[in-house]
PyMOL Python script that loads the backbone (N, CA, C, O; Angstrom):
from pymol import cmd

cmd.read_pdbstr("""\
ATOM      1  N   UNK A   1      37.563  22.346  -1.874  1.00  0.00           N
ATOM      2  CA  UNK A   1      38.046  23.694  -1.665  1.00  0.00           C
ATOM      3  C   UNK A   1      39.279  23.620  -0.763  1.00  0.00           C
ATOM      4  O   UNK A   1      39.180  22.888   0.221  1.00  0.00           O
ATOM      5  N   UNK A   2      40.580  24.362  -0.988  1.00  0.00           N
ATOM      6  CA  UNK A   2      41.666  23.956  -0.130  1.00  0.00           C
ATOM      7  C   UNK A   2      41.254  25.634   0.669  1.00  0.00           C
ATOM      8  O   UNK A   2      41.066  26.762   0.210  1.00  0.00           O
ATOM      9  N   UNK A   3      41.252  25.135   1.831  1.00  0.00           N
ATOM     10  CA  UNK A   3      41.066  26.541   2.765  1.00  0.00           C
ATOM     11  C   UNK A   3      42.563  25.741   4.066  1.00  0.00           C
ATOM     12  O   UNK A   3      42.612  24.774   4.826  1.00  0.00           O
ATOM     13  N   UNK A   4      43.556  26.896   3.642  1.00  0.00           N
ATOM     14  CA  UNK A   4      44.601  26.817   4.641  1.00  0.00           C
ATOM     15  C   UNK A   4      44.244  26.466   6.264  1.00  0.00           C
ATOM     16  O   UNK A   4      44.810  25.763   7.101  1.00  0.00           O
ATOM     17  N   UNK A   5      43.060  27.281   6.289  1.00  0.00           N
ATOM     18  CA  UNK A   5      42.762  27.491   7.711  1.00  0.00           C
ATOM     19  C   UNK A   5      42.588  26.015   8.237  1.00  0.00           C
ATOM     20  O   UNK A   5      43.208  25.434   9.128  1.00  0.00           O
ATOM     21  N   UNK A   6      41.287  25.459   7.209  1.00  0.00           N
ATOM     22  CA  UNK A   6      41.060  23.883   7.358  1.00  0.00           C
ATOM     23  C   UNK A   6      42.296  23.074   7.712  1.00  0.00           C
ATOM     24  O   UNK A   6      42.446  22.316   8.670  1.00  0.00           O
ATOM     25  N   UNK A   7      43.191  23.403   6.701  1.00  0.00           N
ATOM     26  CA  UNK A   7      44.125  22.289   6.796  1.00  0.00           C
ATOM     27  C   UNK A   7      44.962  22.166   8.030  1.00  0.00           C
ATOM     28  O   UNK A   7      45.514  21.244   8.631  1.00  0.00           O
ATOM     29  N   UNK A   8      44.837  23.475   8.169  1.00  0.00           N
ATOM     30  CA  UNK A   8      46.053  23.912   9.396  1.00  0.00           C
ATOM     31  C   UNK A   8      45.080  23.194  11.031  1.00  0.00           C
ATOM     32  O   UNK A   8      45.757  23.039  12.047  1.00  0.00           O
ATOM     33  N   UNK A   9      43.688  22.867  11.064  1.00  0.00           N
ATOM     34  CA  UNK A   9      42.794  23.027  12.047  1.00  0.00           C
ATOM     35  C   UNK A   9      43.071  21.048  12.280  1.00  0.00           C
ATOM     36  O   UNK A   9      43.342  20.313  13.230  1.00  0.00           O
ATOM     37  N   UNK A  10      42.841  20.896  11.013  1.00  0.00           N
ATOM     38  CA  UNK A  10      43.213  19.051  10.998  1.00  0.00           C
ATOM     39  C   UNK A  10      44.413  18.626  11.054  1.00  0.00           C
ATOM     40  O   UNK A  10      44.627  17.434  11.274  1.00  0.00           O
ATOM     41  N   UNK A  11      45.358  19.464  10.876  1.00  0.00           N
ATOM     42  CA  UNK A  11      46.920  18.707  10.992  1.00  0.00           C
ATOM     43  C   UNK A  11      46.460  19.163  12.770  1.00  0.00           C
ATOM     44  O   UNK A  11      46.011  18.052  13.051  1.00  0.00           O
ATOM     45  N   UNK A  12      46.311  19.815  13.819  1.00  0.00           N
ATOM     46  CA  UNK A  12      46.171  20.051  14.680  1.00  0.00           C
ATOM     47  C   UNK A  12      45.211  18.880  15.695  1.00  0.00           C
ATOM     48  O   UNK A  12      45.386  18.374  16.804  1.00  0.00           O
ATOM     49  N   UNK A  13      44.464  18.819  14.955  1.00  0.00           N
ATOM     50  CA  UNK A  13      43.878  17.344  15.094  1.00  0.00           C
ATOM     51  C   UNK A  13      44.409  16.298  15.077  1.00  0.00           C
ATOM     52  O   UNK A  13      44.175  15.595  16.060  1.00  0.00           O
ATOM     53  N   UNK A  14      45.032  15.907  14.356  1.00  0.00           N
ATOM     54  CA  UNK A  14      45.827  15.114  13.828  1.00  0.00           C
ATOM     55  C   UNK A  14      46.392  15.123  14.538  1.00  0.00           C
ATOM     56  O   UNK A  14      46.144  14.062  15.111  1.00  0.00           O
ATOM     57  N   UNK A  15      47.127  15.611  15.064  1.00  0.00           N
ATOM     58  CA  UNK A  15      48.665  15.781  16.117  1.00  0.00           C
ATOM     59  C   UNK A  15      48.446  15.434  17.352  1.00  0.00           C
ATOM     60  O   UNK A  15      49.159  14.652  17.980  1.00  0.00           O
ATOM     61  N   UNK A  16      47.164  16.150  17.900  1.00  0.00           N
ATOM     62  CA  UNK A  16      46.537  16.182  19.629  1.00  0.00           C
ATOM     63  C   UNK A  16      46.269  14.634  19.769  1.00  0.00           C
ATOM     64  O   UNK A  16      45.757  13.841  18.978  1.00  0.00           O
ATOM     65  N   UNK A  17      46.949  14.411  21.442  1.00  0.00           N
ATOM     66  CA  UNK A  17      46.541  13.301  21.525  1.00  0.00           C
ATOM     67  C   UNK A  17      45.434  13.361  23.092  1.00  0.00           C
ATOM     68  O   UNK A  17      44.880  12.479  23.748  1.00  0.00           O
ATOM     69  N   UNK A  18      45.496  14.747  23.202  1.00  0.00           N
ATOM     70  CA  UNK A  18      44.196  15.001  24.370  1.00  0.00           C
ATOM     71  C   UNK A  18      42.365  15.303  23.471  1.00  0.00           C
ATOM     72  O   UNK A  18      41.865  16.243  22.853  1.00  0.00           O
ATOM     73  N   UNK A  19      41.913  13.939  23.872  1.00  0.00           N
ATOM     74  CA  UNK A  19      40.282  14.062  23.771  1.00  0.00           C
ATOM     75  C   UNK A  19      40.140  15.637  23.898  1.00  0.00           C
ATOM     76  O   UNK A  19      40.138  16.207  22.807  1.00  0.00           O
ATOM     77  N   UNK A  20      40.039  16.326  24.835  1.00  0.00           N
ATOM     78  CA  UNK A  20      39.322  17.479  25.080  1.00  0.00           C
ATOM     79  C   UNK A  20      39.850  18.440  24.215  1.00  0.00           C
ATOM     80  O   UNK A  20      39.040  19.347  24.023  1.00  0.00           O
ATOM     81  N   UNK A  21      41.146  18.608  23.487  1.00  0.00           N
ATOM     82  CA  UNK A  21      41.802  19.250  22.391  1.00  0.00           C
ATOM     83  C   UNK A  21      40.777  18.326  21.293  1.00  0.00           C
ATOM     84  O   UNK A  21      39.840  18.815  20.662  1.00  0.00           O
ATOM     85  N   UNK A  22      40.932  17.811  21.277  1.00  0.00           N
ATOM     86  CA  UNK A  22      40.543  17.308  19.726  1.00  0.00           C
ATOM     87  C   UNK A  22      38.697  17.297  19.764  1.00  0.00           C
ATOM     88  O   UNK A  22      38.194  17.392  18.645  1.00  0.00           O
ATOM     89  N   UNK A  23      38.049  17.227  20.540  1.00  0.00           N
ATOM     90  CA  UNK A  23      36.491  17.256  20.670  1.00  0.00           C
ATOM     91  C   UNK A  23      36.647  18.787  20.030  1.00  0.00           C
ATOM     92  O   UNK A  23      36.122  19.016  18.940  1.00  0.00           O
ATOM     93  N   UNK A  24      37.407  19.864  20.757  1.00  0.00           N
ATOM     94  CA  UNK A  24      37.138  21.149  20.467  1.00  0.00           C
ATOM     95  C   UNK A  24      37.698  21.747  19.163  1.00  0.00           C
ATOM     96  O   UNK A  24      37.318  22.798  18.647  1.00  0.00           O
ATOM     97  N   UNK A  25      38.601  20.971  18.736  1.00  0.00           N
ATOM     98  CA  UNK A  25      39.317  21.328  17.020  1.00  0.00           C
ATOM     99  C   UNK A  25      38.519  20.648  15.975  1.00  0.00           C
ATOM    100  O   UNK A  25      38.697  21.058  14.828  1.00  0.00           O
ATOM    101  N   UNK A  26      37.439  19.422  16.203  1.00  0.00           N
ATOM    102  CA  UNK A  26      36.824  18.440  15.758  1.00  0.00           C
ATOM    103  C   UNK A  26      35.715  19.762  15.464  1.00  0.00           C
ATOM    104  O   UNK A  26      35.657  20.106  14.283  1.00  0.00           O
ATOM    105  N   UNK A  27      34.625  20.710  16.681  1.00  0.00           N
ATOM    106  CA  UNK A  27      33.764  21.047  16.454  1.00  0.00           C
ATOM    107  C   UNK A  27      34.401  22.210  15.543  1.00  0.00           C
ATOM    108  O   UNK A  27      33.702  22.365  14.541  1.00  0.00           O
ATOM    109  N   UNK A  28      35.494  23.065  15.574  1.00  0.00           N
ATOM    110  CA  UNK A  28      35.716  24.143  14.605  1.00  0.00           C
ATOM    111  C   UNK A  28      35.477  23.560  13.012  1.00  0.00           C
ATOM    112  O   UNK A  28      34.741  23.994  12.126  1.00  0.00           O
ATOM    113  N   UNK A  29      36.409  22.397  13.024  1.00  0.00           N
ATOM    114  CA  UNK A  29      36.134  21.991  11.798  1.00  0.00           C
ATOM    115  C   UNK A  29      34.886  21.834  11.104  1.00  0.00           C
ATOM    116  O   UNK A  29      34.422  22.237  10.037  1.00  0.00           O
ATOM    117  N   UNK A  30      34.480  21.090  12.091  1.00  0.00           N
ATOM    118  CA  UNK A  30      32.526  20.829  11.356  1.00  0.00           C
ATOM    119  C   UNK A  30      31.960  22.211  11.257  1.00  0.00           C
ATOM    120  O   UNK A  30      31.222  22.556  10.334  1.00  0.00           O
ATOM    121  N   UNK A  31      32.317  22.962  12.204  1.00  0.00           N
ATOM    122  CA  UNK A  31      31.603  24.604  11.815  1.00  0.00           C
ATOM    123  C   UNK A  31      32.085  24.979  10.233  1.00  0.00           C
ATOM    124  O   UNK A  31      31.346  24.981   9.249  1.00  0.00           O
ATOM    125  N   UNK A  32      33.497  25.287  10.262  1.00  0.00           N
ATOM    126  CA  UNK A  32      33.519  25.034   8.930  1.00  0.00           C
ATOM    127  C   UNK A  32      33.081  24.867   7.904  1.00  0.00           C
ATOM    128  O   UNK A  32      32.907  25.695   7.009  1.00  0.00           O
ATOM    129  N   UNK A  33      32.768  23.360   7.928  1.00  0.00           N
ATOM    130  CA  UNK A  33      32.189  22.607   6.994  1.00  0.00           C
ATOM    131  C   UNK A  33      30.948  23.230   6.547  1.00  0.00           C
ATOM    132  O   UNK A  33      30.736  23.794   5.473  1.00  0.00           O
ATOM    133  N   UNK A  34      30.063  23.021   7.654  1.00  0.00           N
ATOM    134  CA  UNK A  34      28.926  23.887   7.651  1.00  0.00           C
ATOM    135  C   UNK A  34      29.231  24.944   7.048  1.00  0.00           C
ATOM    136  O   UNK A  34      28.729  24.839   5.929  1.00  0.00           O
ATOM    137  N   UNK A  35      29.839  26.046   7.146  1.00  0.00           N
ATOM    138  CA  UNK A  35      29.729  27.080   6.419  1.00  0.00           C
ATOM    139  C   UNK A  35      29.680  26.789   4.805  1.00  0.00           C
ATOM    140  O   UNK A  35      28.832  27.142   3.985  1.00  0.00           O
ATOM    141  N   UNK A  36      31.042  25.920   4.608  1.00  0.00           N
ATOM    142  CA  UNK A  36      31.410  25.647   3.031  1.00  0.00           C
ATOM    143  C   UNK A  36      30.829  25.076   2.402  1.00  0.00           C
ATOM    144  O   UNK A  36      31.161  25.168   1.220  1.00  0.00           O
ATOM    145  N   UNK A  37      29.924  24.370   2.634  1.00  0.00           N
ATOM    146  CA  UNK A  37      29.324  22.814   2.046  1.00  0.00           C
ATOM    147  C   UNK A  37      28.220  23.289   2.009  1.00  0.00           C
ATOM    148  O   UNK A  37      27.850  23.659   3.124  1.00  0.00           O
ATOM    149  N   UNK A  38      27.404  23.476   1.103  1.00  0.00           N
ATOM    150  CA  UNK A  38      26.008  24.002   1.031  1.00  0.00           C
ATOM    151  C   UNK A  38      25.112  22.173   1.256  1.00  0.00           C
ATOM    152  O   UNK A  38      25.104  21.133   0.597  1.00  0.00           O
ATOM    153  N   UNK A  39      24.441  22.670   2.632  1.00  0.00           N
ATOM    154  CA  UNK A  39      23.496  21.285   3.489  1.00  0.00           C
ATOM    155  C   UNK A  39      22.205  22.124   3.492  1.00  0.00           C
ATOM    156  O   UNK A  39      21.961  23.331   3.493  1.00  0.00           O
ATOM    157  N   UNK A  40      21.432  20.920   3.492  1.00  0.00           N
ATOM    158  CA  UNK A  40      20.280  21.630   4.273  1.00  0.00           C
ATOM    159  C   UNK A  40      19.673  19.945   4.959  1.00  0.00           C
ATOM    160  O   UNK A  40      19.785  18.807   4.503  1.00  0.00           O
ATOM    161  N   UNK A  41      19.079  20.432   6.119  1.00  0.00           N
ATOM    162  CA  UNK A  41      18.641  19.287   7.140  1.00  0.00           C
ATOM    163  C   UNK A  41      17.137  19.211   6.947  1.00  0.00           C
ATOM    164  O   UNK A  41      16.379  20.181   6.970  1.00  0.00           O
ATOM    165  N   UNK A  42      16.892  18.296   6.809  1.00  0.00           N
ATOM    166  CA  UNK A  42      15.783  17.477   5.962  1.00  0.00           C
ATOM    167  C   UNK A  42      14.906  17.029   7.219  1.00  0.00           C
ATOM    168  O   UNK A  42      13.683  17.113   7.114  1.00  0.00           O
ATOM    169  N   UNK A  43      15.414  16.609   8.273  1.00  0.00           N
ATOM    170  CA  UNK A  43      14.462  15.806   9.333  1.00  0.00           C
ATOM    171  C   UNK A  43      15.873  15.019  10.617  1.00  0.00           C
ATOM    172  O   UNK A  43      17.079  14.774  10.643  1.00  0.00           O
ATOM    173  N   UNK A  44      14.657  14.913  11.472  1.00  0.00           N
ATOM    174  CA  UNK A  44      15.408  13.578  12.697  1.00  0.00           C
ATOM    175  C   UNK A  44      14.681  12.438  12.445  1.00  0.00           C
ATOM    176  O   UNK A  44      13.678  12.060  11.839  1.00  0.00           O
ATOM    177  N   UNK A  45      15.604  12.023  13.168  1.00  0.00           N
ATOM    178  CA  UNK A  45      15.474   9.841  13.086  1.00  0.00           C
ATOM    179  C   UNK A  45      15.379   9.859  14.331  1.00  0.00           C
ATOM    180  O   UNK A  45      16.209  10.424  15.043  1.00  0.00           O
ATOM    181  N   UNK A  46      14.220   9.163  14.827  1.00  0.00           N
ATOM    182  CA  UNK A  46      14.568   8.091  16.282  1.00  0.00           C
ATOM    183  C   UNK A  46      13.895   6.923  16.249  1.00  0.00           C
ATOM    184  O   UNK A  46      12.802   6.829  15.690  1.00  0.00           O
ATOM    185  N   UNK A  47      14.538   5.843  16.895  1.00  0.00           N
ATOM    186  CA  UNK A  47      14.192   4.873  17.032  1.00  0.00           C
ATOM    187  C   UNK A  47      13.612   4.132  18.012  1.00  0.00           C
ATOM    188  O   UNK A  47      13.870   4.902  18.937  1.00  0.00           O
ATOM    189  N   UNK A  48      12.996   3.184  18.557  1.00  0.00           N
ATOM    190  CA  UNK A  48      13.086   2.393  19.826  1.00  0.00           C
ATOM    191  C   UNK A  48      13.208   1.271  19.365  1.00  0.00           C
ATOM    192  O   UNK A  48      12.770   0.962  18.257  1.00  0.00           O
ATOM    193  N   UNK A  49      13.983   0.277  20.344  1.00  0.00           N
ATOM    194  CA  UNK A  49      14.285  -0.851  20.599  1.00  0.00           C
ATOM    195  C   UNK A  49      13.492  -1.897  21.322  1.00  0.00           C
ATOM    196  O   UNK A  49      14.118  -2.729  21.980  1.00  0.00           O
ATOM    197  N   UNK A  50      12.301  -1.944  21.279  1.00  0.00           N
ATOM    198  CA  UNK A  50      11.704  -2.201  22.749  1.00  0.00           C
ATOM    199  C   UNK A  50      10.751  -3.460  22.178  1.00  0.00           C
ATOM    200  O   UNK A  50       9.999  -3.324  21.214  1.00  0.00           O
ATOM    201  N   UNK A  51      10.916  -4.764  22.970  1.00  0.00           N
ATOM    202  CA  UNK A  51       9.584  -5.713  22.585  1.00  0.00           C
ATOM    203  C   UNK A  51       9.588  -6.395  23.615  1.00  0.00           C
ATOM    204  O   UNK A  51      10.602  -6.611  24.279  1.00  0.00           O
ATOM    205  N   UNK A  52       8.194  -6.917  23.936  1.00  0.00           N
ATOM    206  CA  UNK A  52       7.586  -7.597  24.485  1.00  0.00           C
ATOM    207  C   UNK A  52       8.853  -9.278  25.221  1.00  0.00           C
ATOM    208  O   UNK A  52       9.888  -9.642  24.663  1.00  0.00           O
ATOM    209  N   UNK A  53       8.253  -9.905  26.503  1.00  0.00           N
ATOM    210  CA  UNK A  53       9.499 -10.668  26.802  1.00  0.00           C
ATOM    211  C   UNK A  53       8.688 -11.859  26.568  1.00  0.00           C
ATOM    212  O   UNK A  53       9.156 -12.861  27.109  1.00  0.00           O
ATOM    213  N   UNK A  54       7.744 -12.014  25.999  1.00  0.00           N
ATOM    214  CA  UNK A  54       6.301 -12.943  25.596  1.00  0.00           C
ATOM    215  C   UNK A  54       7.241 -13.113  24.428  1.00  0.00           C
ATOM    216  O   UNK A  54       7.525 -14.306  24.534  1.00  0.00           O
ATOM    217  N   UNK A  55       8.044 -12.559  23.151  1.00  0.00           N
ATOM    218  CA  UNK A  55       7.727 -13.180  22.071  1.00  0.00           C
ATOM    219  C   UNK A  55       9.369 -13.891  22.197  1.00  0.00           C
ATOM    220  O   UNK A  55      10.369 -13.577  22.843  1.00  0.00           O
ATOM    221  N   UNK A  56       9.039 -15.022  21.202  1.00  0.00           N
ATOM    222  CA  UNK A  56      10.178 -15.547  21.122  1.00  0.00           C
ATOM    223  C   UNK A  56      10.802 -15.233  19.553  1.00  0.00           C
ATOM    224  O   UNK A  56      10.149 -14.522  18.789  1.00  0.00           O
ATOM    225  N   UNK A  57      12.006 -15.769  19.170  1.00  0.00           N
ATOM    226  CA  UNK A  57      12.423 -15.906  18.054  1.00  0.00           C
ATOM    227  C   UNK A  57      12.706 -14.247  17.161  1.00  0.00           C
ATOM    228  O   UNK A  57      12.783 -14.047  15.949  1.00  0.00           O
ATOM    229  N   UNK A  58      12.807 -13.296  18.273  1.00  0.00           N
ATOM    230  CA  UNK A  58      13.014 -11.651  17.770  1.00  0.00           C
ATOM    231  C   UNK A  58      13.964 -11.886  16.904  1.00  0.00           C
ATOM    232  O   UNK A  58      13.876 -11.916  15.677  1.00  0.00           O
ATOM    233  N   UNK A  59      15.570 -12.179  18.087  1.00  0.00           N
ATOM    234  CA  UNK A  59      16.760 -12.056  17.349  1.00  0.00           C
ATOM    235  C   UNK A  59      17.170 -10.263  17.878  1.00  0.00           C
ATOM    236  O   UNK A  59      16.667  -9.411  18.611  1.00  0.00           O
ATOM    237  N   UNK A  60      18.148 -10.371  17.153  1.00  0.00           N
ATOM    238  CA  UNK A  60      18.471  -8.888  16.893  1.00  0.00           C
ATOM    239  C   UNK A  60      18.197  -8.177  15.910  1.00  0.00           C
ATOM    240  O   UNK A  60      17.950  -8.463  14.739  1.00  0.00           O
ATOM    241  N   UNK A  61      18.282  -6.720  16.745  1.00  0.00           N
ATOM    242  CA  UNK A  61      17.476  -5.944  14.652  1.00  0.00           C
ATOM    243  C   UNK A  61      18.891  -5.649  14.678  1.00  0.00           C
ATOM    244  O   UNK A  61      19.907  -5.620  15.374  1.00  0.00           O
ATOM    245  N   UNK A  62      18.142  -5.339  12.949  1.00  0.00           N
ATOM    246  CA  UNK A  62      19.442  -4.707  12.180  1.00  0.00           C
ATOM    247  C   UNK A  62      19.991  -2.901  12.661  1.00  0.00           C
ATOM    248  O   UNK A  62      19.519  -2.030  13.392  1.00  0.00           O
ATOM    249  N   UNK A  63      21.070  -3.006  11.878  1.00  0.00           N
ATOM    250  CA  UNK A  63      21.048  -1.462  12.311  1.00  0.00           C
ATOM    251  C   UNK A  63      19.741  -0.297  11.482  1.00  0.00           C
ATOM    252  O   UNK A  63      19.919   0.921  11.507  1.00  0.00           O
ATOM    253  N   UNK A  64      18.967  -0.685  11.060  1.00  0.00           N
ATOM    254  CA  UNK A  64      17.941   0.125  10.804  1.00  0.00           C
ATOM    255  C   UNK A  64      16.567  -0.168  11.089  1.00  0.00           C
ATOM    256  O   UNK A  64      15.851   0.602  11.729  1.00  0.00           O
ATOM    257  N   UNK A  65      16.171  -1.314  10.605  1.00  0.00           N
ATOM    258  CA  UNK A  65      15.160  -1.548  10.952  1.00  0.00           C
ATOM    259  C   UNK A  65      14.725  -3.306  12.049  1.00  0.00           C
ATOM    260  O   UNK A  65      15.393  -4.326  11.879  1.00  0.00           O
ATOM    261  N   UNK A  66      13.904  -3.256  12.749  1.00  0.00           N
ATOM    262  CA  UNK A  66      13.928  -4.893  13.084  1.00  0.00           C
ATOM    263  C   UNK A  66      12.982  -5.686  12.107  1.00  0.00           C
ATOM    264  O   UNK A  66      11.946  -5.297  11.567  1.00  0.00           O
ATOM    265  N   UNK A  67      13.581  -6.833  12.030  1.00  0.00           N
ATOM    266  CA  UNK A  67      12.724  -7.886  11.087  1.00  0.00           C
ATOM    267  C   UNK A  67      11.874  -8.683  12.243  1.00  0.00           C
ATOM    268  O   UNK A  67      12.300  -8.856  13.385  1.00  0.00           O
ATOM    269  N   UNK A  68      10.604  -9.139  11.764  1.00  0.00           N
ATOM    270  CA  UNK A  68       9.966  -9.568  12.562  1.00  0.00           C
ATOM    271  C   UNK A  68       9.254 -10.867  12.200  1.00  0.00           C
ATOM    272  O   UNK A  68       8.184 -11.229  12.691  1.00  0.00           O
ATOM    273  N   UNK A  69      10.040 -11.598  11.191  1.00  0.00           N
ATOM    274  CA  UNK A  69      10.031 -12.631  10.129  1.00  0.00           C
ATOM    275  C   UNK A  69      10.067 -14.074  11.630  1.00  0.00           C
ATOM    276  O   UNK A  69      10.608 -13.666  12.658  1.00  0.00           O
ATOM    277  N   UNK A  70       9.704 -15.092  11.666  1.00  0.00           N
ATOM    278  CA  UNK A  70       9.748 -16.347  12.356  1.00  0.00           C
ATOM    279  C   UNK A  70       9.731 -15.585  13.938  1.00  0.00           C
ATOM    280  O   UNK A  70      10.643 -15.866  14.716  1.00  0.00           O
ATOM    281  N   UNK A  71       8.538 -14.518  14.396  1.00  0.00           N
ATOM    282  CA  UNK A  71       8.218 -13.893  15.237  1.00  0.00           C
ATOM    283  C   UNK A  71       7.272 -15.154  15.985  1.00  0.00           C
ATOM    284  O   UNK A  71       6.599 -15.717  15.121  1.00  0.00           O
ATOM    285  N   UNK A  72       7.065 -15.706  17.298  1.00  0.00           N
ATOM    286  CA  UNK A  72       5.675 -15.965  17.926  1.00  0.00           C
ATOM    287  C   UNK A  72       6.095 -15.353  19.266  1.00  0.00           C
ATOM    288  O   UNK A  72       7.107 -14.906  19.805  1.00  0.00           O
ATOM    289  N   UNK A  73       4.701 -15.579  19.548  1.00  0.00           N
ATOM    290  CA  UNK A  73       4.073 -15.579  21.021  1.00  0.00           C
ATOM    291  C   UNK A  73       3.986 -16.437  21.899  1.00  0.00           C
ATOM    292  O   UNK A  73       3.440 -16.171  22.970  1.00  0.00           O
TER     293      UNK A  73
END
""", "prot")
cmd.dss("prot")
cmd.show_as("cartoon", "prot")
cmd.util.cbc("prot")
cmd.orient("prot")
């Protein structure tokens, strides 16, 4: 959808080189969006990171889930 307003809100963006200008032209836009874009929000995600200092061989998790493959104690 070309909405002038949009465009005019991101060239403004675009341009600012102050964080606190652009956090606040950043949230108009996403309001926006929101309006135009038919969403609907389904759920939250959270995660923890957290294990034991007993096990060896963790590794790092991935960005979604941790593997727990060649895990001991």
């Amino acid at each position: 959808m070309d909405d002038p307003g949009e465009a005019a809100l991101k060239a403004k963006f675009t341009e600012s080189a102050d964080p606190a200008e652009r956090q606040k032209l950043w949230g108009e836009i996403q309001a926006l969006i929101y309006e135009q874009v038919p969403t609907m929000k389904t759920g939250d995600v959270y995660t923890y990171n957290i294990a034991s200092t007993k096990l060896t061989g963790l590794g790092e998790a991935t960005l979604i889930w941790p593997h727990f493959w060649n895990v001991d104690k």
